[in-house]
C-alpha positions in Angstrom: 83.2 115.0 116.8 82.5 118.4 118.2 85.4 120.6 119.4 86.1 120.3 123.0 87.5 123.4 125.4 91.4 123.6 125.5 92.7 124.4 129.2 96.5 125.0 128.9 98.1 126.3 126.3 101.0 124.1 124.5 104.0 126.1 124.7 106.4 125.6 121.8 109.9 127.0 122.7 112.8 127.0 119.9 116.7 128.0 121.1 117.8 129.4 117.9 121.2 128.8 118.3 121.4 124.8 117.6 122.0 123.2 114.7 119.4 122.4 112.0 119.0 119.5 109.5 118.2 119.5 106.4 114.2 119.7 105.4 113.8 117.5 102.2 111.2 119.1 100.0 109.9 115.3 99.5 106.2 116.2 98.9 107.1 117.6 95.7 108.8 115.2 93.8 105.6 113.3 92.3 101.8 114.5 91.8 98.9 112.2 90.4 96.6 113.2 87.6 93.8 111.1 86.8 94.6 109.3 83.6 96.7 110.0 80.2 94.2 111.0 78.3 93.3 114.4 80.5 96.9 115.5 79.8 95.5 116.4 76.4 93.0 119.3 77.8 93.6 122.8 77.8 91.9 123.3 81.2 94.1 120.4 82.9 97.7 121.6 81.5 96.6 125.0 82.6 96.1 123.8 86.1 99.4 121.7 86.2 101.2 124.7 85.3 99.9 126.6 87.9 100.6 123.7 90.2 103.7 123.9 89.4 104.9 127.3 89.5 102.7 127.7 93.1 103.4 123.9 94.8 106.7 123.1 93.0 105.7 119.7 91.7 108.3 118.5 89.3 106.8 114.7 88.1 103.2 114.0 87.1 102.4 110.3 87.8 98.8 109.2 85.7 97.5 105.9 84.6 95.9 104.9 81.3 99.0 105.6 79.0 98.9 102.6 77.1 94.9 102.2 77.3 93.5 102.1 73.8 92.0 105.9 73.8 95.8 107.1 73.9 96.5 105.5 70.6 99.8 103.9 71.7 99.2 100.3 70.7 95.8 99.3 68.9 95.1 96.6 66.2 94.7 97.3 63.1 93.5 94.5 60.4 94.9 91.9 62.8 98.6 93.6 63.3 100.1 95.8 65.9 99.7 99.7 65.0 102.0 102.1 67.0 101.2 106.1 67.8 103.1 107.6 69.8 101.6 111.2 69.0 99.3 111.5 71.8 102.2 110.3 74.3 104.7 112.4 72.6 102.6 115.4 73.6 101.8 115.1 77.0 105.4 114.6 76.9 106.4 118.0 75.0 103.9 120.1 77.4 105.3 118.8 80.5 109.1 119.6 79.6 108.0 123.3 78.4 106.6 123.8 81.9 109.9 122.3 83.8 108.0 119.2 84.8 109.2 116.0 83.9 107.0 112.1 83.5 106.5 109.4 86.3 105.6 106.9 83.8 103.0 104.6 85.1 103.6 101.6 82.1 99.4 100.5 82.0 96.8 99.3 81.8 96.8 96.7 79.2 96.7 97.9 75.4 92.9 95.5 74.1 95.4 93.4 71.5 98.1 92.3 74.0 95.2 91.2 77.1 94.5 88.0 78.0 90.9 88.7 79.1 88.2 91.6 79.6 88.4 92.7 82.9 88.7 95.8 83.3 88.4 99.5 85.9 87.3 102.7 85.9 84.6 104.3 83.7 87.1 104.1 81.1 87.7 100.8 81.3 91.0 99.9 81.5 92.3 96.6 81.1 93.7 94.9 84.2 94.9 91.7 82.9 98.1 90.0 82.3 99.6 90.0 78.5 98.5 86.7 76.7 102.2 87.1 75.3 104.7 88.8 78.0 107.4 88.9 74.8 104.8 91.1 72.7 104.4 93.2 75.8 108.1 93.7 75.9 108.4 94.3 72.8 105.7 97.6 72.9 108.1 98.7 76.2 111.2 98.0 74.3 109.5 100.2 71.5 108.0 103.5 73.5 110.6 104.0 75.6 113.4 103.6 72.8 111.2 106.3 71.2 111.5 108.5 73.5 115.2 108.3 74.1 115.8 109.0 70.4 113.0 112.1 70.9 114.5 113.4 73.8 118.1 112.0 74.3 119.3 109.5 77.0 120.3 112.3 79.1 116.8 113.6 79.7 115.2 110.3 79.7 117.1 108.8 82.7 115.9 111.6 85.0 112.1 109.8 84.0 111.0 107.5 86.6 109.3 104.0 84.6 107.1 102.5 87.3 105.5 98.7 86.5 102.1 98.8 86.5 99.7 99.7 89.3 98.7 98.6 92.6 98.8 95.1 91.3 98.3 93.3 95.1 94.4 94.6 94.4 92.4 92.6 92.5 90.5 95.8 91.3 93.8 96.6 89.5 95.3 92.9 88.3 93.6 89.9 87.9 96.5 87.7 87.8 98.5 86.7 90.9 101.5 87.5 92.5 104.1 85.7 90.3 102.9 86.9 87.0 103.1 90.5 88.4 106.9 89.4 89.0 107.3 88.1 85.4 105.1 91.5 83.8 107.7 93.2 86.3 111.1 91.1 84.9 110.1 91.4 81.0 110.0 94.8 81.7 112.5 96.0 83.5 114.7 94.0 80.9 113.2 95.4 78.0 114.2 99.1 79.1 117.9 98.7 80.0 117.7 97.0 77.0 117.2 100.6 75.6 119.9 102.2 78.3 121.8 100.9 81.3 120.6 104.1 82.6 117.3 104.1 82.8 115.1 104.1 85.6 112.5 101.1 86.3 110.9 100.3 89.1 108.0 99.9 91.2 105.4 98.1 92.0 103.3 100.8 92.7 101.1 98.7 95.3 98.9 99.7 98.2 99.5 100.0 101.6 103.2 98.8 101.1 102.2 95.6 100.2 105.4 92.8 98.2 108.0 95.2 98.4 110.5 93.1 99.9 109.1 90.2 97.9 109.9 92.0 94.9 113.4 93.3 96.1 114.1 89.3 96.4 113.0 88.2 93.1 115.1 91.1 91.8 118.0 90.2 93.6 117.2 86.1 92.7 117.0 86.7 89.0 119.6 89.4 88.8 116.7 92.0 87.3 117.4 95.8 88.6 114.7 97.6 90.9 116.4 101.3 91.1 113.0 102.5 93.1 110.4 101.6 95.2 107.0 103.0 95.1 103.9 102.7 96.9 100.5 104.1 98.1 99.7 104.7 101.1 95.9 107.2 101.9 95.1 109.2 104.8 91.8 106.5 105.2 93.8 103.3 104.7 93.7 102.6 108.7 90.0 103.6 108.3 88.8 100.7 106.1 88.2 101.0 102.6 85.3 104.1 102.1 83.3 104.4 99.3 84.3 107.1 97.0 82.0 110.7 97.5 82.4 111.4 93.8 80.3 114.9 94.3 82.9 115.6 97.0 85.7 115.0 94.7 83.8 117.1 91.7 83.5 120.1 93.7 87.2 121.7 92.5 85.6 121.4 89.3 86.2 124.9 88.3 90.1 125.6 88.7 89.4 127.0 92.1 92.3 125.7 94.7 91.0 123.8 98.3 92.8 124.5 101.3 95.4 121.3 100.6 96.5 123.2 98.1 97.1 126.2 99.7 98.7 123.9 102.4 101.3 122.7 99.7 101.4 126.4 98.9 102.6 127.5 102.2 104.9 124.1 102.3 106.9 124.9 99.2 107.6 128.7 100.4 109.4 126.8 104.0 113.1 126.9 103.4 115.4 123.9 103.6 116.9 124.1 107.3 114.5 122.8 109.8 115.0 123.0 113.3 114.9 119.7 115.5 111.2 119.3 117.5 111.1 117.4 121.1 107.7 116.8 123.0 104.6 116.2 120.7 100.6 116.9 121.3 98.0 114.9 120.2 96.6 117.0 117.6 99.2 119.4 117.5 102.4 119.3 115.3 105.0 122.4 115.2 108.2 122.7 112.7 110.1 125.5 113.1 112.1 126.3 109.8 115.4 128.6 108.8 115.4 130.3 105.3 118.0 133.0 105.2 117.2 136.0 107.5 113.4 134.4 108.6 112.1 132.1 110.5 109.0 130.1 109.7 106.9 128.2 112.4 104.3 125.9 111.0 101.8 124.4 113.1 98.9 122.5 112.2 96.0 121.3 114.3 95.2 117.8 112.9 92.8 114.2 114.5 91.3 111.2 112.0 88.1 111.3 111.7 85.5 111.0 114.8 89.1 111.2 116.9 88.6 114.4 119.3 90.5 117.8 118.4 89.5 121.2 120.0 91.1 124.5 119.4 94.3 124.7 120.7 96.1 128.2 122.2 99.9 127.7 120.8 102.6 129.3 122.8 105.8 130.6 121.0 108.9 131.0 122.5 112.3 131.5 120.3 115.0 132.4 122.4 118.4 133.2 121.7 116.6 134.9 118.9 117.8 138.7 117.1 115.0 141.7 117.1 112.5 140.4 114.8 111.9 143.0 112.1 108.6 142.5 111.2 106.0 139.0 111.5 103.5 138.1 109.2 100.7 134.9 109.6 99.3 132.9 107.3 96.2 131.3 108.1 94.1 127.8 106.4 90.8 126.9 108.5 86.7 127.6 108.0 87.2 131.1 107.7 90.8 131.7 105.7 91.6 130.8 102.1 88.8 128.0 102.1 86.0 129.5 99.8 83.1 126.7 100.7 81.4 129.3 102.9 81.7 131.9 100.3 79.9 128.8 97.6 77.5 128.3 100.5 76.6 132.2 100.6 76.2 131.9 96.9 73.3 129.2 97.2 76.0 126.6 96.0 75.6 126.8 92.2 76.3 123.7 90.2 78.0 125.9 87.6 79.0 129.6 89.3 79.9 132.1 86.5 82.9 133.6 86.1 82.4 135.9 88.1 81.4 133.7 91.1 84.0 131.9 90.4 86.4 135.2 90.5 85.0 135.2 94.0 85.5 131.6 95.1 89.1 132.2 93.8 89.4 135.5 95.8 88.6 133.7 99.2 90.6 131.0 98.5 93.9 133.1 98.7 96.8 133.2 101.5 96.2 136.7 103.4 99.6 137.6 105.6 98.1 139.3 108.5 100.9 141.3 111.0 100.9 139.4 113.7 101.8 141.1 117.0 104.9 139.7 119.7 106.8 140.3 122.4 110.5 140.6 122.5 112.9 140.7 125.6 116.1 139.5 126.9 116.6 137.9 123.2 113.2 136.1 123.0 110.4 136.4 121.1 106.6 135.3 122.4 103.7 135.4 120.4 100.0 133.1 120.5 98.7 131.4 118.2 95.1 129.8 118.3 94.6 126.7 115.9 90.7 125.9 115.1 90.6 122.1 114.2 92.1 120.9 111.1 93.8 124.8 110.7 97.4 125.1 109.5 99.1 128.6 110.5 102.4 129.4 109.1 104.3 132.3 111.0 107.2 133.9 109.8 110.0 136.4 110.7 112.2 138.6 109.6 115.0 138.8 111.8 117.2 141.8 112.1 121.3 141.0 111.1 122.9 140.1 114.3 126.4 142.2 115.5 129.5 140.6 114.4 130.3 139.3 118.1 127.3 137.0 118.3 126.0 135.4 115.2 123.4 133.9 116.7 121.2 131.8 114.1 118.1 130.5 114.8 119.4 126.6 114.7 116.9 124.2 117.2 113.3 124.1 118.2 111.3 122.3 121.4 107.6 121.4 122.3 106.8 120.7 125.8 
């Protein structure tokens, strides 16, 4: 939907006397990767350790580990073959980088399935175990593996998550209850291993059995020590069909403006500052790290919902002299390089040196940002194209030993 003309300006005002709460860090605990067998490239380890160092991700979460291309379970002349070389190294690479392994336990290794269904271009196999005891059994195995690899003490910070999305039919063909008995021969083949171990799950869409599972647990005495579930940005949109040219255009290592939007997340600090009002498109935290404040504002609508350019107006009051203020910018024009691709006649394959460029214009610029400050408040503008984020930060001078003034609560209105 086109952008529409803003009339007033929202005015954000933030008393920075009040107390803050904490700011949990949330959206790093856990990023997804595409499937097992990836964690073996050069290209893709090099990327996660970026991510890592720039985002602060600390758990990779991708499917496929037990598929048959990982090696973990095959048949061989009729009888169960185990490598765990291939796990064992994804393993190894993400501990040398400080990352750790949400282990999704799937898809179904070809000798323990009970039929051929399967997803994905790689074709992994979505049906229950003909024999839930055998399947236990190459649990019971891998993860007591990696205990003795790694020690107890390391492994219990792991996350073991039972299967995935298993309320689709896309993902399980068998129904609710065998889920629950693939779920229970599981979770009791890893404390098997240690008490202290984590298992849990179920890993399903749009929130779906979680307190059906919590009840079997709690029925049949079977630990659940997490929950997890997926929820998309379309999932009140209907079910889209999947713009795989979209998707393949990071192709290249460059970063898109999410990530640079996860960039500026992981530099907030970890004292934000309670918000009161709200817009329809517009969302403001105001956040306390140290001597500086941060304000981060985005500019946000589903699709074909309407958004416009909004004019923000900042007011911190009970503020010290700011030192110095800095913006950082995401929107058409600021660390996105698509128009910079366009300019280059969109090459299917740009050369390094295009791609040198695409990286270039991809980068967070802090720009000074001009205010205003009297009778302890500071006032600046900010204007916020659709879907922009803007992250403002000051430094704020020491205050005298009389006040100690800290910049503790923030308001929209």
């Amino acid at each position: 939907m086109a952008p529409i003309a803003t009339v007033m300006p929202i005015i954000v005002s933030s008393c920075l006397s009040s107390a803050t709460a904490p700011l949990n860090h949330a959206w790093e605990h856990t990023v997804g990767s595409g499937r097992a067998l990836l964690a073996l490239r050069a290209d893709w380890r090099e990327q996660l350790r970026r991510c890592h160092g720039e985002l602060g991700f600390r758990y990779v979460r991708f499917h496929g580990l037990l598929d048959d291309d990982m090696g973990t379970l095959i048949a061989h002349q009729e009888k169960p073959l185990y490598s765990f070389f291939n796990a064992d190294c994804i393993c190894d690479f993400l501990l040398s980088i400080g990352m750790r392994p949400f282990v999704e336990l799937g898809f179904m290794p070809e000798m323990l399935a009970s039929g051929p269904e399967t997803v994905f271009h790689f074709r992994g196999n979505v049906t229950p175990p003909a024999d839930y005891d055998a399947w236990a059994t190459l649990v019971r195995t891998l993860v007591g593996h990696w205990v003795d690899r790694y020690g107890i003490d390391e492994v219990r910070q792991w996350f073991f998550e039972v299967w995935n999305e298993p309320n689709l039919p896309a993902f399980w063909t068998g129904t609710r209850e065998d889920y629950f008995t693939l779920y229970g021969h599981t979770a009791q083949a890893i404390k098997t291993v240690g008490a202290s171990l984590r298992v849990g799950g179920q890993a399903t869409a749009m929130t779906a059995w979680i307190d059906e599972l919590l009840d079997y647990g709690e029925k049949n005495r079977l630990p659940v020590d997490f929950i997890s579930t997926h929820i998309y940005p379309t999932d009140p949109l209907g079910f889209e069909g999947a713009d795989t040219e979209e998707q393949l255009a990071n192709l290249h290592g460059v970063p898109k403006p999410i990530y640079r939007a996860f960039q500026l997340l992981h530099g907030l600090g970890r004292e934000r500052l309670p918000v009161a009002g709200a817009h329809e498109t517009v969302d403001a935290w105001v956040v306390r790290n140290g001597r500086s404040i941060t304000v981060f504002l985005t500019n946000h609508a589903q699709p074909r919902h309407a958004i416009a350019t909004e004019l923000v107006d900042i007011r911190l009051t009970d503020a010290p002299a700011p030192r110095a203020a800095y913006i950082e910018r995401i929107d058409e024009n600021h660390a996105n390089p698509r128009r910079q691709w366009r300019e280059m006649g969109e090459p299917e394959y740009p050369s390094r040196a295009q791609v040198e460029q695409l990286e270039a214009a991809s980068r967070l610029v802090k720009e000074p940002l001009g205010f205003a400050y009297e009778n302890r408040t500071i006032r600046f503008d900010v204007d916020l194209p659709p879907h922009a984020v803007a992250a403002v930060t000051l430094e704020l001078a020491p205050e005298p030993p009389d006040r100690g003034a800290t910049a503790r609560a923030a308001t929209i209105r």
